[in-house]
FIFI-249491 format. One record per atom (N, C-alpha, C): residue number from 1; residue in three letters; atom name; x, y, z. Coordinates in Angstrom, 1 decimal, decimal comma. Atoms other than C-alpha are relative to their C-alpha. Last residue first. Example, Ala and Ser with C-alpha at 12.3 -4.5 7.8 and 13.67 -1.06 7.14 Angstrom:
 pos code site     px     py     pz
   2  SER    N   -0,9   -1,1    0,0
   2  SER   CA   13,7   -1,1    7,1
   2  SER    C   -0,8    1,1    0,8
   1  ALA    N    0,9   -1,2    0,0
   1  ALA   CA   12,3   -4,5    7,8
   1  ALA    C    0,9    1,2    0,0
//
This chain:
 pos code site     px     py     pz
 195  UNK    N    0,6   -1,1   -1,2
 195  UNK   CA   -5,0   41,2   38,1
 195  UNK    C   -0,6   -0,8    0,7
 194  UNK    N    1,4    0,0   -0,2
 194  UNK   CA   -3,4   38,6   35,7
 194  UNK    C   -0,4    0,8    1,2
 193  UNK    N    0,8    0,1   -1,2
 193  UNK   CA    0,3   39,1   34,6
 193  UNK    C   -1,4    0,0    0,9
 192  UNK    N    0,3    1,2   -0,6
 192  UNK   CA    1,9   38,9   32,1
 192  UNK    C   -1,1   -0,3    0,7
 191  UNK    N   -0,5    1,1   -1,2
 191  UNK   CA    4,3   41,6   32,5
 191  UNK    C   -0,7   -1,5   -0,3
 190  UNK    N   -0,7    1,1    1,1
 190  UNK   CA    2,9   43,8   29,7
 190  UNK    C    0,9   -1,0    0,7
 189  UNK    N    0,6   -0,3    1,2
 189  UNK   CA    1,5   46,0   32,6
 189  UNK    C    0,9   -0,4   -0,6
 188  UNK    N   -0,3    2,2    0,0
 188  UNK   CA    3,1   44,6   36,4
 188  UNK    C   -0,4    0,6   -1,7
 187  UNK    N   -1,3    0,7    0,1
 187  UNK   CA    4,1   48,7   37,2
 187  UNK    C   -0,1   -1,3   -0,7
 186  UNK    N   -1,0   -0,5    0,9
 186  UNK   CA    0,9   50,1   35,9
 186  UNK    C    1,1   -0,4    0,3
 185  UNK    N    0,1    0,2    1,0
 185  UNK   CA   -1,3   47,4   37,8
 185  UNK    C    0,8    1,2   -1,5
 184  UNK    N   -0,4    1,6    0,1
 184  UNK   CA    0,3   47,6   41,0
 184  UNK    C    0,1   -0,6   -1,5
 183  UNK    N   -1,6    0,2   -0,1
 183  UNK   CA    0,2   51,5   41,0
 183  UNK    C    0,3   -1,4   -0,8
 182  UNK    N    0,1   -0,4    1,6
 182  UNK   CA   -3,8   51,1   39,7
 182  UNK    C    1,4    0,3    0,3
 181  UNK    N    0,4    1,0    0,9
 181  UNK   CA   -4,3   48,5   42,8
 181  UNK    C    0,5    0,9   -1,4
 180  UNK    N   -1,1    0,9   -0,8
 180  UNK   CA   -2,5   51,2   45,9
 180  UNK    C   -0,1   -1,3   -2,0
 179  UNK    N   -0,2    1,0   -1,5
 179  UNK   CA   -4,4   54,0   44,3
 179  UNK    C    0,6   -1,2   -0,3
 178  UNK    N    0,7    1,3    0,3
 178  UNK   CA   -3,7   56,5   41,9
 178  UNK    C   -0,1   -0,8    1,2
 177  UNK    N   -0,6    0,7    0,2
 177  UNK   CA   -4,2   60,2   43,2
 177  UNK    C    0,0   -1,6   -0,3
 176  UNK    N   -0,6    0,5   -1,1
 176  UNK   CA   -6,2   62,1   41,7
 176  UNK    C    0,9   -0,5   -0,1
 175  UNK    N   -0,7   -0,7   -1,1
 175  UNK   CA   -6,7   63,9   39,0
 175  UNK    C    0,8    0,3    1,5
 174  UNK    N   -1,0   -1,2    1,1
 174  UNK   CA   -8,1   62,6   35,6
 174  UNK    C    1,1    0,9    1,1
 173  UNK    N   -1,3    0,5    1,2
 173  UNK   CA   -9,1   59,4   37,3
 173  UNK    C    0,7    1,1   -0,7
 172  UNK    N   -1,1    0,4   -0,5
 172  UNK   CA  -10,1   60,8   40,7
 172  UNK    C    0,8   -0,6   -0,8
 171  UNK    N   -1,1   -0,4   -0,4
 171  UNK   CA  -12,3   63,6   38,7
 171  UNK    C    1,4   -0,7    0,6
 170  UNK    N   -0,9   -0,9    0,9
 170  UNK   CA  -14,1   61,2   37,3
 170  UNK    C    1,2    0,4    0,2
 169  UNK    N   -0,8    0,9    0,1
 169  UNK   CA  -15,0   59,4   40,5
 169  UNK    C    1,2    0,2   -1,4
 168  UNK    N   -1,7    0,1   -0,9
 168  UNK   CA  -15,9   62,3   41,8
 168  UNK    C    0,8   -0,8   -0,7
 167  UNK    N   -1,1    1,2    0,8
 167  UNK   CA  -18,6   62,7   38,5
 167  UNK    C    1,1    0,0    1,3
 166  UNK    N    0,1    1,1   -1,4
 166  UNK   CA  -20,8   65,2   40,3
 166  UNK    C    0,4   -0,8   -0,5
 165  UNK    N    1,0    0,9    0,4
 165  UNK   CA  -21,9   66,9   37,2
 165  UNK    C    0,1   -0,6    0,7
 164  UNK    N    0,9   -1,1   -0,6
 164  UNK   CA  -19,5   70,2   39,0
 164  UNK    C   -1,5   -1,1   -0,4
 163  UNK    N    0,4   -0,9   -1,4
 163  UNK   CA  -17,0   68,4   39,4
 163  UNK    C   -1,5    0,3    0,2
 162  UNK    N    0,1    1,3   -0,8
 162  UNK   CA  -16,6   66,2   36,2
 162  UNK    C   -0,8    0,4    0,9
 161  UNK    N    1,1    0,2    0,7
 161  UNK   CA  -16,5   70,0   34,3
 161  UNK    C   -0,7   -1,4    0,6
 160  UNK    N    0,8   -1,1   -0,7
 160  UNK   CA  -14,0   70,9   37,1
 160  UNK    C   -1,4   -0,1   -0,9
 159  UNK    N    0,7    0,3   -1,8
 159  UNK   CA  -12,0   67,6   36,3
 159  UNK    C   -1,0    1,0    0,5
 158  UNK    N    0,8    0,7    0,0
 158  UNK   CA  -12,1   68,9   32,6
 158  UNK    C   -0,4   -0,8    1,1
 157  UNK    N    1,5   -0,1    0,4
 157  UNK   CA  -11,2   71,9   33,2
 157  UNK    C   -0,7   -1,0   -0,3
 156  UNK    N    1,0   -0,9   -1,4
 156  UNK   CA   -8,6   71,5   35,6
 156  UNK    C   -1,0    0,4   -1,0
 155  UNK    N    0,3    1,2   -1,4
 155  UNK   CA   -6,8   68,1   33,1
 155  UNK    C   -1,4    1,3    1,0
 154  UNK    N    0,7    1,0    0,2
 154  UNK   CA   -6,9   71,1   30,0
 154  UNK    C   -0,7   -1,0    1,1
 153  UNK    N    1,3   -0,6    0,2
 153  UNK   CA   -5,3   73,5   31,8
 153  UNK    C   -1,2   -0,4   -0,2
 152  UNK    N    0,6   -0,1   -1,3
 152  UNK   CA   -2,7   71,3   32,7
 152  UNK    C   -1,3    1,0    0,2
 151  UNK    N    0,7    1,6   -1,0
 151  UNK   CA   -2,3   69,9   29,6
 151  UNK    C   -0,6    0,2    0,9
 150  UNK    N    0,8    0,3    0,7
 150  UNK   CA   -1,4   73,4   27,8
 150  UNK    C   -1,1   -1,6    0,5
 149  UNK    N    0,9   -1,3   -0,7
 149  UNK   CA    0,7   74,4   30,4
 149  UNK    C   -1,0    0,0   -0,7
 148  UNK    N    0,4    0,3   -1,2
 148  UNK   CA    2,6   71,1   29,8
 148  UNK    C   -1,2    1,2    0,8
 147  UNK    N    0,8    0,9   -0,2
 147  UNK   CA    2,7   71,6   26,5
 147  UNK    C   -0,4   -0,5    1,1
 146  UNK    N    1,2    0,0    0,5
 146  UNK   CA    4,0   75,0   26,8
 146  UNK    C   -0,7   -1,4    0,0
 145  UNK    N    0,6   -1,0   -1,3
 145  UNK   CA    6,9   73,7   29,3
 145  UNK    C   -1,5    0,7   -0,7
 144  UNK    N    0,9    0,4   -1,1
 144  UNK   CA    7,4   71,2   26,5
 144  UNK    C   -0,3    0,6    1,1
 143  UNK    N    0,8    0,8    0,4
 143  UNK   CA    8,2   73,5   24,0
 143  UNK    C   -0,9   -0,7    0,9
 142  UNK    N    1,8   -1,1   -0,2
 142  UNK   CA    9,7   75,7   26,2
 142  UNK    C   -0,9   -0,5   -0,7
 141  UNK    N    0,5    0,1   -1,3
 141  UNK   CA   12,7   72,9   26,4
 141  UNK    C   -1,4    0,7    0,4
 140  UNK    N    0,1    1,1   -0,2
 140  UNK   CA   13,2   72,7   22,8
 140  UNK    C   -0,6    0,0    1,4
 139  UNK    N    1,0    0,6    0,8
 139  UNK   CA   13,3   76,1   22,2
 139  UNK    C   -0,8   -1,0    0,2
 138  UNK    N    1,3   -0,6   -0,9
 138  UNK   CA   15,8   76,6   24,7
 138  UNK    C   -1,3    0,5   -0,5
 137  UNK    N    0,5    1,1   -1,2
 137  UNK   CA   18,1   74,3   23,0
 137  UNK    C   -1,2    0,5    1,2
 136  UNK    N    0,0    1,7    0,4
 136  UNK   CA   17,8   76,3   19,9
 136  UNK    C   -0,3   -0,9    1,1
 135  UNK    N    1,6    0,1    0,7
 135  UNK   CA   17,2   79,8   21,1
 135  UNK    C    0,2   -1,4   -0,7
 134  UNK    N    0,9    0,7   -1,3
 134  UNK   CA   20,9   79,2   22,8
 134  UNK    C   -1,3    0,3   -0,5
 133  UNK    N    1,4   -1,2   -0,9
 133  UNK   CA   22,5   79,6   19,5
 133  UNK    C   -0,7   -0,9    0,8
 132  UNK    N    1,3    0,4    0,4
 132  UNK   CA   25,6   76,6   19,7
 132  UNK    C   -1,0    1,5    0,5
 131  UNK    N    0,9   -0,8    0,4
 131  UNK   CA   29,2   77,9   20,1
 131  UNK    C   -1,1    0,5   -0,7
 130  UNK    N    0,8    0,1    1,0
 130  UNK   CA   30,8   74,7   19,7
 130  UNK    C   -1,0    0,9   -0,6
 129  UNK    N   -0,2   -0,1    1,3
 129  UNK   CA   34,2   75,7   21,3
 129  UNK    C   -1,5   -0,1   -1,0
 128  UNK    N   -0,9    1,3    0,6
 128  UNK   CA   31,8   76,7   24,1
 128  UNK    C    0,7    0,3   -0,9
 127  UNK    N   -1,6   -0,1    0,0
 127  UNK   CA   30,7   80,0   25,7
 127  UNK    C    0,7   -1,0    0,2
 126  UNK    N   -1,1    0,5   -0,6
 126  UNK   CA   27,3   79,2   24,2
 126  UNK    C    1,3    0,6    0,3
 125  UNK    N   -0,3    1,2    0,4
 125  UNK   CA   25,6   81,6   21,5
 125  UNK    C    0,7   -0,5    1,8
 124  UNK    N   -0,5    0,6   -0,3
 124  UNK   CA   22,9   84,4   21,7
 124  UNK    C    0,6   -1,4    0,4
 123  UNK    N   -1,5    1,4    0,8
 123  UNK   CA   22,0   85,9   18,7
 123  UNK    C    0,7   -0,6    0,8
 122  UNK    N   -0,7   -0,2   -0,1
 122  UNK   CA   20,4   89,1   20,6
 122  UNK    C    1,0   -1,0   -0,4
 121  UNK    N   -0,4   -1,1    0,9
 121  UNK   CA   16,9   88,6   19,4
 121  UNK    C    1,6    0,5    0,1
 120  UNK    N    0,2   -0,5    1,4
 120  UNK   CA   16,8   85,2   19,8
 120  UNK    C    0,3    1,2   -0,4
 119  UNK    N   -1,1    0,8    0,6
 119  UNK   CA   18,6   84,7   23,3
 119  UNK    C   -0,3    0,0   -1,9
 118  UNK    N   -1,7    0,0    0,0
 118  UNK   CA   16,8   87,2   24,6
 118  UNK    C    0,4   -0,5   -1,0
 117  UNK    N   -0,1   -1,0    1,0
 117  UNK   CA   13,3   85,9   23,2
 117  UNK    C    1,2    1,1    0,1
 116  UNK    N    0,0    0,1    1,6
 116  UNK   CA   14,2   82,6   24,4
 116  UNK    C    0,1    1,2   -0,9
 115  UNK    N   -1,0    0,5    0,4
 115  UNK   CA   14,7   84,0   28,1
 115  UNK    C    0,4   -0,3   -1,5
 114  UNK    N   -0,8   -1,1    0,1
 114  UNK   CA   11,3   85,9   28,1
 114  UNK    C    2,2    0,3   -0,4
 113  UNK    N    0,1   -0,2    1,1
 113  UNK   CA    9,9   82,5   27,0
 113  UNK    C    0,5    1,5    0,0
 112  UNK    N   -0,5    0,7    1,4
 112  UNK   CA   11,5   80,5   29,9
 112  UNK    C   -0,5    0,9   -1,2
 111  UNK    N   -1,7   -0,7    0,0
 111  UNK   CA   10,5   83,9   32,3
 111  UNK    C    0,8   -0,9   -1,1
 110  UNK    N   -0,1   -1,1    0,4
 110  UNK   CA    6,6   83,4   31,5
 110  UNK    C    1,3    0,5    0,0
 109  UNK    N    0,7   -0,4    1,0
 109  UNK   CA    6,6   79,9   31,6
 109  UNK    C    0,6    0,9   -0,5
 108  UNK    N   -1,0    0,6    0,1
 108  UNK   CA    8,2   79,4   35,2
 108  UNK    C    0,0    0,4   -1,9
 107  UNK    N   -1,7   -1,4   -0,9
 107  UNK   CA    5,9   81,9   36,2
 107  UNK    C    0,7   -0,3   -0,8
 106  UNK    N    0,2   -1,2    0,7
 106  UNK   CA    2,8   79,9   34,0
 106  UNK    C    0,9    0,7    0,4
 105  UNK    N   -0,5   -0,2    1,5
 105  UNK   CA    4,2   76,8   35,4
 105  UNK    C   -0,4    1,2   -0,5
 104  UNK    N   -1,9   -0,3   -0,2
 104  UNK   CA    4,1   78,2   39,2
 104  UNK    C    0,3   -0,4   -1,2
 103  UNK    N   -1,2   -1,1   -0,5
 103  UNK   CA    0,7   79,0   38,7
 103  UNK    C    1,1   -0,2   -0,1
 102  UNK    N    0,4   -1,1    1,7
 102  UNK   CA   -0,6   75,7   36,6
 102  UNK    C    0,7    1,3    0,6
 101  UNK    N   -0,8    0,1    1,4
 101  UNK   CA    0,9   74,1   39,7
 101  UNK    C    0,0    0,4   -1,3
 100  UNK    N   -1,7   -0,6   -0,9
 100  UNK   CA   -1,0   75,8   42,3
 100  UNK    C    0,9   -0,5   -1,0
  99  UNK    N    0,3   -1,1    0,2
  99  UNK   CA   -4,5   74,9   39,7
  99  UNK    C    1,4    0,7    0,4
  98  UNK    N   -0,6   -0,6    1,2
  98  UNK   CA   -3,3   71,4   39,8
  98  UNK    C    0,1    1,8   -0,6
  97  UNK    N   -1,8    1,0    0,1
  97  UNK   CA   -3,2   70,9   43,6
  97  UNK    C   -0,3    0,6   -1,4
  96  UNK    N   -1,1   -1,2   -0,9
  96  UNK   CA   -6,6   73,3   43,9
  96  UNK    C    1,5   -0,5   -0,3
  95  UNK    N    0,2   -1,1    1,0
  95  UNK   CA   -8,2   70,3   41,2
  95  UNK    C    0,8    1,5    0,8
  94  UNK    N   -0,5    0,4    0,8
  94  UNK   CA   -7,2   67,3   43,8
  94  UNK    C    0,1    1,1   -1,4
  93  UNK    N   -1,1   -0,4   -0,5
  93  UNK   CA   -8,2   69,2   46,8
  93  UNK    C    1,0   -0,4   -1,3
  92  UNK    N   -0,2   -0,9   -0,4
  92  UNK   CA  -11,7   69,5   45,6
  92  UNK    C    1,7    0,4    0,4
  91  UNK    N    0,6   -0,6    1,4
  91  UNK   CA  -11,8   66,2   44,1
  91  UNK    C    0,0    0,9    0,3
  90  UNK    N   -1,1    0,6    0,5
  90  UNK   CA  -10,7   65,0   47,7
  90  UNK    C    0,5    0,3   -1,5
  89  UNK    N   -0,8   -0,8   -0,9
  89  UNK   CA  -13,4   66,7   49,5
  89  UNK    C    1,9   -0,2   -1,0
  88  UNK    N    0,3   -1,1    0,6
  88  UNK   CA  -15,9   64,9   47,3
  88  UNK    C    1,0    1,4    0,3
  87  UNK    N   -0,4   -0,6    1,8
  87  UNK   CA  -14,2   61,9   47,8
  87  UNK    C   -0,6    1,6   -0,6
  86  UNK    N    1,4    0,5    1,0
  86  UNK   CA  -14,4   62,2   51,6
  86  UNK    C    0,1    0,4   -1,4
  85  UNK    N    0,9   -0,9    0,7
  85  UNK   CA  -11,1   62,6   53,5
  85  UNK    C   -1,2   -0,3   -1,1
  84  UNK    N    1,4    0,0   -0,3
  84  UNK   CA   -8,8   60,3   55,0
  84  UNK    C   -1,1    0,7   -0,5
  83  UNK    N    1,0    1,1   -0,1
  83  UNK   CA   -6,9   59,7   52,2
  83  UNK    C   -0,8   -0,1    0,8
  82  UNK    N    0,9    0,0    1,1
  82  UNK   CA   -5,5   63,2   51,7
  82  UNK    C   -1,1   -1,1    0,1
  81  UNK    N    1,2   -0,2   -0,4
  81  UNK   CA   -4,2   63,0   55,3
  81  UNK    C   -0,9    0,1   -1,2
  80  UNK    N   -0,1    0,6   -1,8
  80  UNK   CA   -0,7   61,1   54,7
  80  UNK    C   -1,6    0,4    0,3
  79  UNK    N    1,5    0,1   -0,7
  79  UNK   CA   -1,3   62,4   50,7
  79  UNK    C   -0,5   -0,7    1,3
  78  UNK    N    0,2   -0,2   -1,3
  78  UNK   CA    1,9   64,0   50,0
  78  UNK    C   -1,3   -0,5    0,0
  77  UNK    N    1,1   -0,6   -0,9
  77  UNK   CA    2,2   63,9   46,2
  77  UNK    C    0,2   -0,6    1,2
  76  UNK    N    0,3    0,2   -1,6
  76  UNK   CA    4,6   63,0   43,8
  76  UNK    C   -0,8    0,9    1,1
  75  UNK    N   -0,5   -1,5   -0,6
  75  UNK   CA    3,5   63,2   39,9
  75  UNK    C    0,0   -0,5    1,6
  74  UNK    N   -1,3    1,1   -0,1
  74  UNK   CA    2,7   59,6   38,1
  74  UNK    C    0,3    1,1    0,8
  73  UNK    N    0,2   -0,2   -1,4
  73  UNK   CA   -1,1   60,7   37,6
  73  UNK    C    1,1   -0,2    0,5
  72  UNK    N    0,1    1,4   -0,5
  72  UNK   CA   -0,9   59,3   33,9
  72  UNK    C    0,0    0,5    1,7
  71  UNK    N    0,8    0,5    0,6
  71  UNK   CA   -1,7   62,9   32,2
  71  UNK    C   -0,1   -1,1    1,0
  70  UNK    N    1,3   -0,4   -0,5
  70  UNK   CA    0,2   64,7   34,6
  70  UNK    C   -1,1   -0,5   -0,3
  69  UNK    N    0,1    0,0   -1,6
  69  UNK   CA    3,3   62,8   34,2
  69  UNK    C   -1,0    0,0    0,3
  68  UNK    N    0,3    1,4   -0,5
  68  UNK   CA    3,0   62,8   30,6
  68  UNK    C   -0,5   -0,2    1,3
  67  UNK    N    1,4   -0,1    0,2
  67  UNK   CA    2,5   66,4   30,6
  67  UNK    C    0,1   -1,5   -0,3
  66  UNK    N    0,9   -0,6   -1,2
  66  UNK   CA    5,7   66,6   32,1
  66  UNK    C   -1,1    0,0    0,4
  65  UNK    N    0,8    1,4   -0,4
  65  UNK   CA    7,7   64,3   29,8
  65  UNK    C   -0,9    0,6    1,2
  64  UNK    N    1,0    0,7    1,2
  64  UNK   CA    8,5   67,1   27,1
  64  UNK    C   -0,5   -1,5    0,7
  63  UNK    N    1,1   -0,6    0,4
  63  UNK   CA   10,0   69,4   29,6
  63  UNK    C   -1,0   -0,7   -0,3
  62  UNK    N    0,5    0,1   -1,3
  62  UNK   CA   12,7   66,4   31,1
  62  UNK    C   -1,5    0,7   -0,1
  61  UNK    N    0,2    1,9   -0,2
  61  UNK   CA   13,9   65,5   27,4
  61  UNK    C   -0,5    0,3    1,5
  60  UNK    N    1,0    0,2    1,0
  60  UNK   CA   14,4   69,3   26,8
  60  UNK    C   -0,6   -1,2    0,1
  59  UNK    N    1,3   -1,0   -0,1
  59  UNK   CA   16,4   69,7   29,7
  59  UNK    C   -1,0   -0,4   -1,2
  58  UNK    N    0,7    0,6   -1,5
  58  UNK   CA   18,1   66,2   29,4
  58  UNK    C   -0,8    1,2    0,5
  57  UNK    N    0,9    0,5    0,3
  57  UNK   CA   18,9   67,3   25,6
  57  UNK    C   -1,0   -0,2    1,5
  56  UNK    N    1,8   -0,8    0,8
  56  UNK   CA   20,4   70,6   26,2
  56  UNK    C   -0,9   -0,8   -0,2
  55  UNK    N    0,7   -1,0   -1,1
  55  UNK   CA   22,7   68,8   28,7
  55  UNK    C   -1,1    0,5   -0,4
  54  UNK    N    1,2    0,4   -1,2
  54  UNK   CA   23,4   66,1   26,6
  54  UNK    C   -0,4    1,0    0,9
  53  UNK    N    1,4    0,8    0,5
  53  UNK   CA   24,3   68,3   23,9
  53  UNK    C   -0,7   -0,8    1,1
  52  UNK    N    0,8   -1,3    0,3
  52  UNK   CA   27,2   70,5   26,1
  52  UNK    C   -1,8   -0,7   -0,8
  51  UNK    N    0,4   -0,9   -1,0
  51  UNK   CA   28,6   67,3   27,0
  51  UNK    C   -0,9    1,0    0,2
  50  UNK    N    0,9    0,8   -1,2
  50  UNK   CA   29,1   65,7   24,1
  50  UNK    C   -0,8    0,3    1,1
  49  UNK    N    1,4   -0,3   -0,2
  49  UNK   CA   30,5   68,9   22,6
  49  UNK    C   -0,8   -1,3    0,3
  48  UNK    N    0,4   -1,3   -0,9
  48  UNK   CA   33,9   67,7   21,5
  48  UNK    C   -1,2    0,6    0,2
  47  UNK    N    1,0   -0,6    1,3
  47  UNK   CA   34,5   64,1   20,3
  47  UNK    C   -0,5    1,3    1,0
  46  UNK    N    1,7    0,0   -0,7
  46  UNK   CA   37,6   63,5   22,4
  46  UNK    C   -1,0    0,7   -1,0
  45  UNK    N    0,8   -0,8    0,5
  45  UNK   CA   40,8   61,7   21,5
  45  UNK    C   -1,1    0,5    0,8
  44  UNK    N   -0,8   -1,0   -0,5
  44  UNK   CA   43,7   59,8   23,4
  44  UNK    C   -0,6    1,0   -0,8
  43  UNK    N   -0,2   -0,6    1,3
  43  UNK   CA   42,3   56,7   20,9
  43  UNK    C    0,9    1,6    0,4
  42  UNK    N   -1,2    0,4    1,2
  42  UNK   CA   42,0   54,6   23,2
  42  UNK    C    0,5    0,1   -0,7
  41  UNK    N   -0,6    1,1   -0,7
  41  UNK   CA   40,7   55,9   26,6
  41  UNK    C    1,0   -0,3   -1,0
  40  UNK    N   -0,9   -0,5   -0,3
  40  UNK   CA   39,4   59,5   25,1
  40  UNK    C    0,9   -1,5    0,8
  39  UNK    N   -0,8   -0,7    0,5
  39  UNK   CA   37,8   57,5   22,3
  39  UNK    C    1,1    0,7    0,8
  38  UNK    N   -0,4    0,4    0,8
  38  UNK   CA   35,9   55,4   24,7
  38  UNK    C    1,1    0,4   -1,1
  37  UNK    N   -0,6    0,4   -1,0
  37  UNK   CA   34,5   58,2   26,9
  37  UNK    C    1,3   -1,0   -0,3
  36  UNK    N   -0,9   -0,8   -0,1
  36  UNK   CA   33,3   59,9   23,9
  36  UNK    C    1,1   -0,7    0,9
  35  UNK    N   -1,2    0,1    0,6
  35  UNK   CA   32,0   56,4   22,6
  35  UNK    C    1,1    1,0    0,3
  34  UNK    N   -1,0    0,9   -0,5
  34  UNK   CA   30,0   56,5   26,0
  34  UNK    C    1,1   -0,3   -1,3
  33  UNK    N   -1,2    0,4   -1,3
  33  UNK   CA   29,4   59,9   26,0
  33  UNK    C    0,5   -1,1   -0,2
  32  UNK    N   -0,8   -1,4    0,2
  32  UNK   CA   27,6   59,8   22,2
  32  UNK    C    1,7    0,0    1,5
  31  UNK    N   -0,8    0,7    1,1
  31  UNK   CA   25,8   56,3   23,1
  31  UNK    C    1,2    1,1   -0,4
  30  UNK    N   -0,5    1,3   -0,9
  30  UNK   CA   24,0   58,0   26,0
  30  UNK    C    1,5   -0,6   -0,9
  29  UNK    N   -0,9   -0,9   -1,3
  29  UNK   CA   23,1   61,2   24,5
  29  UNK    C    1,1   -1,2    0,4
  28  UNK    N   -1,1   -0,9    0,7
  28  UNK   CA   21,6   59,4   21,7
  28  UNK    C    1,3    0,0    0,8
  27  UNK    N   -1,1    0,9   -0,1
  27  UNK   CA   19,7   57,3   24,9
  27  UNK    C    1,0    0,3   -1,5
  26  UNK    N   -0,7    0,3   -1,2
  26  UNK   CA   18,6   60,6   25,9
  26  UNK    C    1,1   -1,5   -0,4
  25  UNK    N   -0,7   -0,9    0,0
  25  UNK   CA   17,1   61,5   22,1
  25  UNK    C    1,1   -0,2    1,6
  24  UNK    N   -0,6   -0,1    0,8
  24  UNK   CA   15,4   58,5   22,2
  24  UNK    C    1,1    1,3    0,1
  23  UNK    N   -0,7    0,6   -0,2
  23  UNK   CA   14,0   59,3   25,2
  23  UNK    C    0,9   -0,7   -0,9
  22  UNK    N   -1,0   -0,8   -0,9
  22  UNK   CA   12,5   62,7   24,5
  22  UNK    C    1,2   -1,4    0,2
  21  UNK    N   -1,4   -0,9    0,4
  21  UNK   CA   11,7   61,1   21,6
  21  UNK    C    0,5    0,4    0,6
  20  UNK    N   -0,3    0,7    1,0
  20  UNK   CA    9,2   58,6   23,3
  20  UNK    C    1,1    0,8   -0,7
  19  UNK    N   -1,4    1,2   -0,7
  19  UNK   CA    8,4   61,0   26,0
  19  UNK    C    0,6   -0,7   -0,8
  18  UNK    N   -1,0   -0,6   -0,4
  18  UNK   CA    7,1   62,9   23,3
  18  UNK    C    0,5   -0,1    0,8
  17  UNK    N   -0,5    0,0    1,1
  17  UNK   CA    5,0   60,4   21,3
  17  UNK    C    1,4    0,7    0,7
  16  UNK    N   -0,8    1,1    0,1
  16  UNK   CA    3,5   59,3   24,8
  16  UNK    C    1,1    0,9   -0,7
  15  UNK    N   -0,5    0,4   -0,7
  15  UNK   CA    2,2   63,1   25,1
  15  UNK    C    1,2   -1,0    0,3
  14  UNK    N   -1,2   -1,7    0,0
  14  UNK   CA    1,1   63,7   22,0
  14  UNK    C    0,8   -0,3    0,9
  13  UNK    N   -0,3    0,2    1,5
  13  UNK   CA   -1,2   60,2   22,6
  13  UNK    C    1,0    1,3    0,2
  12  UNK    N   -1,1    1,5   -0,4
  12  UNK   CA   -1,9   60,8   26,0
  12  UNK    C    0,8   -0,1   -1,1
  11  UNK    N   -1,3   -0,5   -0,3
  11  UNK   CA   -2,9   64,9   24,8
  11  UNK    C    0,5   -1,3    0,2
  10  UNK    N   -1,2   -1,2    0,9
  10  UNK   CA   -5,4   63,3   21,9
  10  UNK    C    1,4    0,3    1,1
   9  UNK    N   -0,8    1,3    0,8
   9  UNK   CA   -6,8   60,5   24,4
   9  UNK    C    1,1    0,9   -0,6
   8  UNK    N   -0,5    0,4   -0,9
   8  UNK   CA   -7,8   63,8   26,6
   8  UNK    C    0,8   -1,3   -0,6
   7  UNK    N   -1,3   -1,1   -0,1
   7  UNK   CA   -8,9   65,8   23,9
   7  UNK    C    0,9   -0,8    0,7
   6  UNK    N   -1,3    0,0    1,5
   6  UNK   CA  -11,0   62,6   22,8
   6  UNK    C    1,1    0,9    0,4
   5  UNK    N   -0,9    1,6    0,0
   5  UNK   CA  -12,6   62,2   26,8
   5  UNK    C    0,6    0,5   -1,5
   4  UNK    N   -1,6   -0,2   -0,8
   4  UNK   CA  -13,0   66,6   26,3
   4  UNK    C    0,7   -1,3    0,3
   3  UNK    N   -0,9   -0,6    0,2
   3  UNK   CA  -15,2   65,8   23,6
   3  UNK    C    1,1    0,0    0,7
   2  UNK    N   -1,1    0,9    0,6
   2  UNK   CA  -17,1   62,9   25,0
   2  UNK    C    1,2    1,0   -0,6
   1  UNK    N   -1,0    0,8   -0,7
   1  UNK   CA  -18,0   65,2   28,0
   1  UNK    C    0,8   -0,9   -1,0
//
């Protein structure tokens, strides 16, 4: 068990790092339009491909924050009847939930890297002036769609290693949902503020 707690610091860690650039890279983005926007006002200019970059970035910058999500529990869930339910039932429902989403990333997965290897082996570019290879920005995005398929594998085995030692409570931190107090206390965090 301590192993998989380090793997588990390991992906937070990886994780943060790449939200962290992902958003850097967004607020790029940011700064780029708004001089673009800027230039075409006063200057009757436009820096060309603005547009086309934020786009590639806000995919790539959405990828690479997925396995954040998953890590910190931050994902939307329906749980109207989840709460009634006995933790053990709930640890069961919480490991099925990731397992259905490991499926639809592995799909999602398996057609992003069939796309990539298009666009690599056939050299394909944008129908921009800037006529960027799309194996570059679609690089970037499979990246984090692997790391995310890489997380979530991780989280359902090590909730199912929790499981099966009878750890629920385990399982509710690597899987559940958070409750009403651990919301409270991730939004107030470096606030200040005394629990």
């Amino acid at each position: 068990m301590q192993f998989l707690d380090a793997v588990h610091r390991f992906l937070e860690r990886l994780s943060r790092y790449a939200v962290w650039i992902g958003g850097a890279g967004l607020l790029i983005c940011a700064i780029m339009v708004t001089l673009d926007v800027f230039s075409r006002k006063f200057l009757s200019a436009t820096m060309s491909g603005s547009d086309e970059y934020t786009g590639y970035m806000f995919a790539a910058a959405t990828t690479w924050a997925y396995s954040y999500v998953v890590l910190n529990r931050s994902n939307v869930r329906i749980d109207a009847v989840y709460n009634l339910f006995p933790m053990p039932v709930r640890a069961i429902a919480d490991i099925f939930g990731l397992v259905l989403l490991l499926i639809f990333i592995s799909v999602l997965l398996f057609q992003a890297t069939q796309v990539f290897h298009t666009s690599w082996q056939q050299n394909s570019v944008a129908i921009t002036a800037l006529a960027t290879p799309l194996w570059i920005p679609q690089l970037a995005w499979l990246m984090g769609l692997y790391l995310l398929e890489f997380t979530l594998i991780f989280v359902i085995v090590h909730a199912t290693v929790a499981l099966i030692s009878g750890d629920v409570l385990k399982v509710q931190t690597l899987a559940g949902t958070m409750s009403v107090q651990e919301e409270i206390r991730e939004e107030t965090r470096g606030m200040g503020l005394d629990d």
